[in-house]
C-alpha positions in Angstrom: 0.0 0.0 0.0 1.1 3.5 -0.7 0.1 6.7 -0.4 -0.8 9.3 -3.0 1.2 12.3 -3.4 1.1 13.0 -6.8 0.8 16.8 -7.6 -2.2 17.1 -10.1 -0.9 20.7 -11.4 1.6 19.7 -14.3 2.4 23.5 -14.5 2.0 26.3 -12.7 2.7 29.7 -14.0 1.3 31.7 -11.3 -1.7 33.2 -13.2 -2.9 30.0 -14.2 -2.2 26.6 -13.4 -2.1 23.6 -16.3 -3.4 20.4 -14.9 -2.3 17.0 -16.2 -6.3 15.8 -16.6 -6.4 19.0 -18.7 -3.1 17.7 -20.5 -4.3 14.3 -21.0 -7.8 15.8 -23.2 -4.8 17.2 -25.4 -3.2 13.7 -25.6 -6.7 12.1 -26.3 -7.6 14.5 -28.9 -4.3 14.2 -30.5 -4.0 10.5 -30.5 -7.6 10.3 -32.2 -6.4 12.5 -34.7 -3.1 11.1 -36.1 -5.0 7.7 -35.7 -7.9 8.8 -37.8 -5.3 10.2 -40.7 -4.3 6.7 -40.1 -7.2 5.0 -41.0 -7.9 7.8 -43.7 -5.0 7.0 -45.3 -5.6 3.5 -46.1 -7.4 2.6 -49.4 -10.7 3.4 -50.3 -11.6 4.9 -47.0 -13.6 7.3 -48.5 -12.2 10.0 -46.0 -9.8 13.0 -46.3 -7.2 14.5 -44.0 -9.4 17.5 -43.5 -12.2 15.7 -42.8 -10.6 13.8 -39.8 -9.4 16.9 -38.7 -13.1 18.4 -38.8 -14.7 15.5 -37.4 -12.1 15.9 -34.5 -12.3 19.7 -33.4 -16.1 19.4 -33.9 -16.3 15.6 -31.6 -13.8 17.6 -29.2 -16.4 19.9 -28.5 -19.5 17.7 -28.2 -17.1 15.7 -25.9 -16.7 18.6 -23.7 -20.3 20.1 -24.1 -21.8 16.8 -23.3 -19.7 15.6 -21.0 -20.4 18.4 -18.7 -24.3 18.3 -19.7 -24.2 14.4 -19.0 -22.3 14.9 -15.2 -24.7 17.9 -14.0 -28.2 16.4 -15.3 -27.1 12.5 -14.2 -24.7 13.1 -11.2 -26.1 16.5 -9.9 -29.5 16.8 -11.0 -31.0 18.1 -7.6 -28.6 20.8 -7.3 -29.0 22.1 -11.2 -32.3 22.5 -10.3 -31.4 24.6 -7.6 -28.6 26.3 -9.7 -29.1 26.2 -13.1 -26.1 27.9 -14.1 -24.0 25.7 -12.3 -24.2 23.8 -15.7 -22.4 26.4 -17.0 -19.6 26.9 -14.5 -17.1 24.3 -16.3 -14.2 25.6 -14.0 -15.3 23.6 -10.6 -15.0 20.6 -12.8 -17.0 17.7 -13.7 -17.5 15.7 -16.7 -19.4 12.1 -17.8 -18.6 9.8 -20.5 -22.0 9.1 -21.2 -22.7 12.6 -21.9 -19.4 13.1 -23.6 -20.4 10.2 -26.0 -24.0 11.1 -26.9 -22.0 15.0 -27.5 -20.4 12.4 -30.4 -23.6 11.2 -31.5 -24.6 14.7 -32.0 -21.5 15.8 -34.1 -21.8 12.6 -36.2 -25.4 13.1 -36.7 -24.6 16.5 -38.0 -22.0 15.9 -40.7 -23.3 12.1 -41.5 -25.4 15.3 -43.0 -22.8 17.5 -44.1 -20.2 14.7 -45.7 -23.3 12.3 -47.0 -22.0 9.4 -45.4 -24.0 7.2 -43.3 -24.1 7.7 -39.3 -23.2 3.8 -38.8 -20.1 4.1 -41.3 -18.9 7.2 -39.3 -19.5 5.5 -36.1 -17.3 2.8 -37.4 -14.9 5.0 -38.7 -14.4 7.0 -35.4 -14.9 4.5 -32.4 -11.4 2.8 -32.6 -10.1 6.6 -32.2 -11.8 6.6 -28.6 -10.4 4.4 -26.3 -7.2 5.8 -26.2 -8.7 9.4 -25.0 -10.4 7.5 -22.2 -7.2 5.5 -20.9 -5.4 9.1 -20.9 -8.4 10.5 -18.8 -8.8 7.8 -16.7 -5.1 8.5 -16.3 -5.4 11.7 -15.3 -8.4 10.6 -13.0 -5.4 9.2 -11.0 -3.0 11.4 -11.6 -5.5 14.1 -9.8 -6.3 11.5 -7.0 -10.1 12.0 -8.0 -12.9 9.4 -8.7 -11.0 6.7 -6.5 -12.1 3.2 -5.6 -13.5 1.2 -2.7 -11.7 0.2 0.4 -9.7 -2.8 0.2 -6.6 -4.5 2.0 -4.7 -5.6 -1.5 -1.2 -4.7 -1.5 -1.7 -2.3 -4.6 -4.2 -0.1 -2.2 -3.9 3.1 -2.8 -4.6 5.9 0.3 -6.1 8.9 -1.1 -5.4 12.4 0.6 -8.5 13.5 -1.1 -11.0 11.1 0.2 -10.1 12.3 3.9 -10.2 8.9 5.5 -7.2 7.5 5.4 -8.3 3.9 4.5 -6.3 2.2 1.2 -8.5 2.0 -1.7 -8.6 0.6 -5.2 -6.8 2.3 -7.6 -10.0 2.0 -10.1 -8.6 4.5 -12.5 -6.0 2.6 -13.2 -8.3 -0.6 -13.9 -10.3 1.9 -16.4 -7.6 3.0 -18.1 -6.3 -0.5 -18.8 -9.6 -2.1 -19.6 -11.7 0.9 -21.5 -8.3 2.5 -22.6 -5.5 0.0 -23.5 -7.6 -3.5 -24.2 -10.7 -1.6 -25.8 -8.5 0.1 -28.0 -6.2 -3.4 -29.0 -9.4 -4.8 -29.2 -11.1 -2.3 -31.4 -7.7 -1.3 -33.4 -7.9 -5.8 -34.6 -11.5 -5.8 -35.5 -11.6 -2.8 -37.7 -8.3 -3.7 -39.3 -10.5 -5.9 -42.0 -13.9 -5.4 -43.5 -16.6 -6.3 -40.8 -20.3 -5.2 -41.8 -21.8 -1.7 -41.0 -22.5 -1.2 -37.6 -20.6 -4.2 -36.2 -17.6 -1.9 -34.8 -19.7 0.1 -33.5 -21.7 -2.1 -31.7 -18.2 -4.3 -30.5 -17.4 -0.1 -29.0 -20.5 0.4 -27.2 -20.7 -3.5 -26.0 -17.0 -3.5 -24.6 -17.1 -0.2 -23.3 -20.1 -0.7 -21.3 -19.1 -4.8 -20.0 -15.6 -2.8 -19.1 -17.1 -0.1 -17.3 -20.0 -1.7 -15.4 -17.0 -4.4 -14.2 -15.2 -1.7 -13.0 -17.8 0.0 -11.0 -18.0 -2.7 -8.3 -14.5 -1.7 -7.3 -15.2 2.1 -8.1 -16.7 4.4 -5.0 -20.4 5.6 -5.8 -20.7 9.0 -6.1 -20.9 10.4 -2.8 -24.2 12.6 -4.1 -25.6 9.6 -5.1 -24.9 6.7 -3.5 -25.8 3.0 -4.4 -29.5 3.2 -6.9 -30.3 0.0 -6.0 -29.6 -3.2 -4.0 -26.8 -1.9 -2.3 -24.6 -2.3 -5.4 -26.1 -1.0 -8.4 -24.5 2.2 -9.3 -25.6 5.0 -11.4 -22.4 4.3 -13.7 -24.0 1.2 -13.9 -27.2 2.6 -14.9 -25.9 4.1 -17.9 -23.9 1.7 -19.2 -26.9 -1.0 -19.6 -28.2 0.3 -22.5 -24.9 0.7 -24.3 -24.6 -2.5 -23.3 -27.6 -3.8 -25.3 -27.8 -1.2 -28.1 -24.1 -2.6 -28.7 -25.5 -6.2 -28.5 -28.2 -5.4 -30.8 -26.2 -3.7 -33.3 -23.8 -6.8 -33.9 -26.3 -9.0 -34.1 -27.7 -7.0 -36.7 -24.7 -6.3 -38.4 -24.1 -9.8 -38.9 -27.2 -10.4 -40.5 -25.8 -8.9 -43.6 -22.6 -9.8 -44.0 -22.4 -8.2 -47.5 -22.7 -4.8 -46.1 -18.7 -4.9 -45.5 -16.1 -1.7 -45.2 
C-alpha cells in the first residue's frame, strides 16, 4: 500500500495553473487525430485529411459540451435545479462519458449530413479513435487523485489524501484505463483492421465499453451525491452503461445479418 502524493498541477505559471487531466484531453484529442489520418490514409476509406481533422475539433467539443451536460443532469441533478447555471460553471469541474459520447452522436449526426456518409459508417470509422482518449483520462483521474475506488486490503491499495479517511482504496482508475483505454482500444484497433459489416464496430465499442465499465464499477466508490441506486450495489455508472450494453448487443447481431454490407 502507498500513499498518494502525486501533484495534479503539471504546471504552474502563477496566473494560471495547467493540470495534467487537462493535459491528458490534449493527448486524447491528439491520439484520435493522427489515428484517424491513419485510417484515412488507407485505401478506399472514403475519408480526407481534412475531414478527420473536422470530425475531431467538432467531436472535441461535443465531448466537452456533453460531457459536462451528461455529469450535471445525471450526477447533480438536484442541485441544477437549484442552480441552473451551475451547468455552466465548467471551472469547478465535472464531466461524464455518457454525456461526452452522446456530444459524439450529436456531431456525427450533423455531418453524416454535411459529408453524406452514413451515421453507422462514421460510427465505425471514429470509435477505434476513442479508447485511447479515455485510458489518458482515466489517467489523469489518478493522476489528480479523484474518482477513486473502494476500500480494500490488496497490496496495490492506494490511500487517497482527497478522500479524507485514510483507508487504502482501489486504484480503479488505473483498472479503467487499462480495460476501456489499453484492451478496448487493441481490441477495437484488430476488428476494424478488416472489413466487418456496417455497424458491427460500432456495436463491438458500445458492448465493450459498457461490460468494461460496469465491471469496474464494483471496485469504483459511488458518487458520494448519489450513492448506491439500488440493492446496495447497483450504481448509477452502472445505470448508464446498460443500454450501451444492449444497443451494442443489438447492433452486432444486426450487423451480422448482412454480411455483404462490409467496409
Amino acid at each position: 500500500m502507498w500513499e498518494h502524493a502525486i501533484n495534479p498541477v503539471a504546471l504552474n505559471l502563477g496566473f494560471i495553473q495547467i493540470h495534467w487531466y487537462g493535459l491528458m484531453y490534449v493527448v486524447g484529442f491528439g491520439a484520435a487525430w493522427w489515428l484517424g489520418n491513419r485510417r484515412a490514409s488507407q485505401p478506399n476509406s472514403g475519408w480526407t485529411e481534412q475531414q478527420v481533422a473536422d470530425l475531431i475539433f467538432w467531436g472535441a467539443i461535443g465531448v466537452v459540451l456533453g460531457g459536462r451536460a451528461g455529469y450535471v443532469l445525471f450526477y447533480n441533478f438536484s442541485y441544477f435545479l437549484q442552480d441552473p447555471l451551475w451547468l455552466f460553471a465548467v471551472w469547478e469541474g465535472g464531466m461524464s462519458f455518457h454525456g461526452g459520447l452522446l456530444g459524439v452522436v450529436i456531431t456525427l449526426l450533423v455531418f453524416s449530413s454535411r459529408y453524406h456518409k452514413n451515421l453507422f459508417d462514421m460510427g465505425d470509422f471514429v470509435a477505434p479513435l476513442i479508447p485511447i482518449g479515455l485510458g489518458a483520462g482515466r489517467l489523469g483521474n489518478f493522476i489528480g487523485g479523484e474518482l477513486w475506488g473502494r476500500p480494500t486490503d490488496q497490496s496495490w491499495g492506494v490511500i487517497f489524501p482527497y478522500a479524507n479517511d485514510g483507508l487504502a482504496r482501489h486504484p480503479s482508475q488505473l483498472y479503467q484505463m487499462v480495460l476501456e483505454g489499453i484492451v478496448l482500444f487493441t481490441l477495437l484497433w484488430w476488428f476494424s483492421s478488416k472489413p466487418r459489416p456496417r455497424m458491427a464496430v460500432s456495436g463491438l465499442f458500445l458492448l465493450l465499453y459498457g461490460s468494461f465499465r460496469s465491471l469496474v464499477e464494483f471496485f469504483r466508490e459511488p458518487d458520494s451525491q448519489l450513492g448506491f441506486i439500488a440493492f446496495d450495489w447497483l450504481t448509477m455508472g452502472q445505470v448508464l452503461s446498460l443500454p450501451m450494453m444492449l444497443i451494442g448487443a443489438f447492433m452486432l447481431l444486426w450487423a451480422y445479418r448482412k454480411p455483404q454490407n462490409r467496409h
